[in-house]
N, C-alpha and C positions, 0 to 999 in steps of 0.2 A: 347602558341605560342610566340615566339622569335622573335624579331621586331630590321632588320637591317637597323639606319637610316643612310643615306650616302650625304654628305656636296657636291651639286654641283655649285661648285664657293666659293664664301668667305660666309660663315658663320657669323652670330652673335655670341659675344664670348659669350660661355655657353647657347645659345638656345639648341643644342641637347644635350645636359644633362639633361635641364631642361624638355624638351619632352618624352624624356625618361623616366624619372620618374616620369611622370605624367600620365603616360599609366594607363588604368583599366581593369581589369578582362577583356577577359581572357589572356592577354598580363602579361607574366612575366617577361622581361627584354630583353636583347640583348645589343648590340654594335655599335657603333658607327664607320663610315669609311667612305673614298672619290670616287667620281663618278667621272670619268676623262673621260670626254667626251667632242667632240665638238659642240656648239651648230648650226654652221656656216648652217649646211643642214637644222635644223628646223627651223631657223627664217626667220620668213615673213616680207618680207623688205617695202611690201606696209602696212603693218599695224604696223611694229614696235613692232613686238612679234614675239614670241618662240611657234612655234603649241605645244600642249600638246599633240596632238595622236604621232605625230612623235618622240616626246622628248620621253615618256613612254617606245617606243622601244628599248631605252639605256640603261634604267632600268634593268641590269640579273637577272636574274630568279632566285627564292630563291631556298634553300634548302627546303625540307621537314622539318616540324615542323618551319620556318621560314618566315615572312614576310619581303621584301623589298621596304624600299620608300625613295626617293629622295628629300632631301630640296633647295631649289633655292630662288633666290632672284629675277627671270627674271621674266617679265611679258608673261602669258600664256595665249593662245586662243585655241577653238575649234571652227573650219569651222563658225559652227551658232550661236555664241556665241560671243558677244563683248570682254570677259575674264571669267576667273575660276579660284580661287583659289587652285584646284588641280585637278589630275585625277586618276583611277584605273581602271586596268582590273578587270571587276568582276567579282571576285571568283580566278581572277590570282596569287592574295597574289604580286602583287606588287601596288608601285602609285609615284606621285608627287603631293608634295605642294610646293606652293609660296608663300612669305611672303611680294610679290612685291606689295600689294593693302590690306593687313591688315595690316598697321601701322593705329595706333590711328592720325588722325588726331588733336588732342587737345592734346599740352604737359602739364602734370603736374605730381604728384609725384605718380600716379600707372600708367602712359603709358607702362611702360617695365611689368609689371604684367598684361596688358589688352595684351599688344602685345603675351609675352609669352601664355598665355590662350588661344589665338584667333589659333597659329600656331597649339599647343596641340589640342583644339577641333577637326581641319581640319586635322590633322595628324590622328586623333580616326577618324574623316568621313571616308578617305580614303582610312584608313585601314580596316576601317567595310564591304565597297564595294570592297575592294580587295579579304575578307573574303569570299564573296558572297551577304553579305546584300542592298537590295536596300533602296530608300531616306523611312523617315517615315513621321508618321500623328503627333507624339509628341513633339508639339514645343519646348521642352528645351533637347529631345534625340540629341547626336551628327549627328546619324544619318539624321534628318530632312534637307533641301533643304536654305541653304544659296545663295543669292544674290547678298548680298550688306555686308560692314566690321559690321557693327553694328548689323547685322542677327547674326552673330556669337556669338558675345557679349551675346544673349537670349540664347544659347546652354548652355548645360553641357558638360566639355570633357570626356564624359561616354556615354554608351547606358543605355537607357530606360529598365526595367525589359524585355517586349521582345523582343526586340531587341539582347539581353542580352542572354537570352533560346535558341533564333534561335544559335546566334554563338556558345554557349557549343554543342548543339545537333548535329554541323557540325561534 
C-alpha cells in the first residue's frame, strides 16, 4: 500500500519525509503533495476550530493500491469531542492528522524527535482506520485510543502483530 501525504497549509520543514519513512509494513512508500483547499466552510467560529468530518471531505479519494492523508497544523474537532488529533474514514483509505496539540510541551534536545514520533504514530493510527482497523486493547499498538499528547508518546509508530495480520489479510 502506497501512502499519499499532502501538506495542508505550511508544513514543518522535512516532517513529511520524515513520516514517510517511518511508515511500517504494510506501507511501502509513496509521495508526497499539496491539499489546496479552503478551510473558510469547516471552521467553527464559536469554537475556534476546523470540523474534522467536514474537513475529511476535501480529502480525494485515493487510487486503488493507494492511501490518502492530509497533514495540517489547524486545530480539529468532532461535534462530541473537545479535539482529535486526526480522522479517517474507515476502511476509506483516506484521513487527517494535526500536529496542532502534539507539540511537546517541554523544550529540550529531543522535542523535534518526540514531535516527529508523535505525528508518525497518529499518521500509522489513521492510516490503520482508513485501512479498516478499529482502536485496539494493546497499549503500545499505534492503533490503540489516544487522548491526551503524552498517550502518544506510550505508542509505537507500528501495529501490534494483530493488528498487523488483520491489515495483510485485507
Amino acid at each position: 500500500m502506497n501512502v499519499r501525504l499532502l501538506g495542508l497549509g505550511e508544513v514543518p520543514p522535512k516532517l513529511a519525509e520524515a513520516v514517510l519513512a517511518g511508515l511500517p509494513r504494510p506501507f511501502s512508500g509513496g509521495e508526497i503533495g499539496r491539499l489546496a483547499v479552503s478551510l473558510e466552510r469547516c471552521y467553527d467560529r464559536t469554537r475556534a476550530q476546523v470540523d474534522a468530518a467536514c474537513l475529511i471531505e476535501q480529502v480525494p479519494e485515493p487510487e486503488p493500491d493507494w492511501s490518502a492523508l492530509a497533514l495540517t497544523g489547524v486545530d480539529l474537532f468532532m461535534p462530541a469531542l473537545t479535539y482529535v488529533f486526526g480522522v479517517s474514514h474507515l476502511g476509506g483509505r483516506r484521513g487527517i492528522v494535526s500536529w496542532f496539540r502534539l507539540h511537546p510541551e517541554e523544550e529540550d534536545a529531543d522535542t523535534q524527535a518526540r514531535f516527529t514520533r508523535r505525528i508518525t504514530t497518529e499518521v500509522v493510527h489513521e492510516l490503520g482506520h482508513g485501512m479498516g482497523l478499529v482502536h485496539c486493547v494493546v497499549p503500545d499498538c499505534a492503533m490503540h485510543r489516544s487522548l491526551w499528547p503524552e498517550g502518544v508518546d506510550l505508542k509505537r509508530p507500528e501495529y501490534c502483530p494483530a493488528c498487523l495480520a488483520t491489515l495483510t489479510s485485507l
